[in-house]
N, C-alpha and C positions, 0 to 999 in steps of 0.2 A: 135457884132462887125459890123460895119457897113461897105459897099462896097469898099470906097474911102480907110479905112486901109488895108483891105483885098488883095487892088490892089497895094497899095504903100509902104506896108511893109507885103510880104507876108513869109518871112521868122519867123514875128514874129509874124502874126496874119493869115495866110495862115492855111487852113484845109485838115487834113491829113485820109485815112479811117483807119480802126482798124490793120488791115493786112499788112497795108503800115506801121503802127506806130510801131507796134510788131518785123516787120522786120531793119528798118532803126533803131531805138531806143531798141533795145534787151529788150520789155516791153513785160510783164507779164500779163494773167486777172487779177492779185492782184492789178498788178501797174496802172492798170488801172479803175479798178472798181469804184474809188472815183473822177474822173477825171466828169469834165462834159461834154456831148455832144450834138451832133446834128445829128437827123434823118433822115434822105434823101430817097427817093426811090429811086430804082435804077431805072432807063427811058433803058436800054438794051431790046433790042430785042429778045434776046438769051430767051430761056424754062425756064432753072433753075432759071433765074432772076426775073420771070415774080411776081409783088407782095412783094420783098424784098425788101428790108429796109438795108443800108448801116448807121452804126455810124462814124463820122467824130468829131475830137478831134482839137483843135488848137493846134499848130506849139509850141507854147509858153509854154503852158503848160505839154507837152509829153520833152522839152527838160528839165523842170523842175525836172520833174516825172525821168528820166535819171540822172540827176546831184545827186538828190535823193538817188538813189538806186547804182549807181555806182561811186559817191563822183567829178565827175569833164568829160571834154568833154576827156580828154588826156585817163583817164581808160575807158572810151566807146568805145573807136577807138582802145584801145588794147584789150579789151574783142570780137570787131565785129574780129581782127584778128586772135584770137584764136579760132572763128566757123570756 
């Protein structure tokens, strides 16, 4: 996906990390495994970081991955209510 989508439609081409997807999208490593990604190092300062490698997902395809597995955006929003 190139910069100029990424900047001007980032709700649908915007990338999201694994942690952020799992939380915001009540996704799974199932639901995720077959999704494809992108590598990134993490550039933090912080010890633990130092060397790792973050996966980031499009925007578009984790709300797929959601519609998927929980049938529409209406049971997502009642499923994130019931955690």
């Amino acid at each position: 996906v190139c910069r100029a989508c990424t900047k001007d439609m980032p709700e649908k081409y915007g990338l999201m990390t694994k942690t952020n997807a799992k939380a915001e999208y009540l996704l799974g490593d199932a639901d995720l495994k077959d999704l494809q990604f992108v590598r990134k190092k993490i550039t933090s300062t912080e010890t633990w970081a130092k060397g790792k490698e973050m996966q980031l997902f499009l925007r578009m395809q984790l709300e797929e991955a959601a519609v998927k597995r929980y049938g529409g955006g209406l049971q997502l929003e009642q499923e994130k209510e019931k955690r």
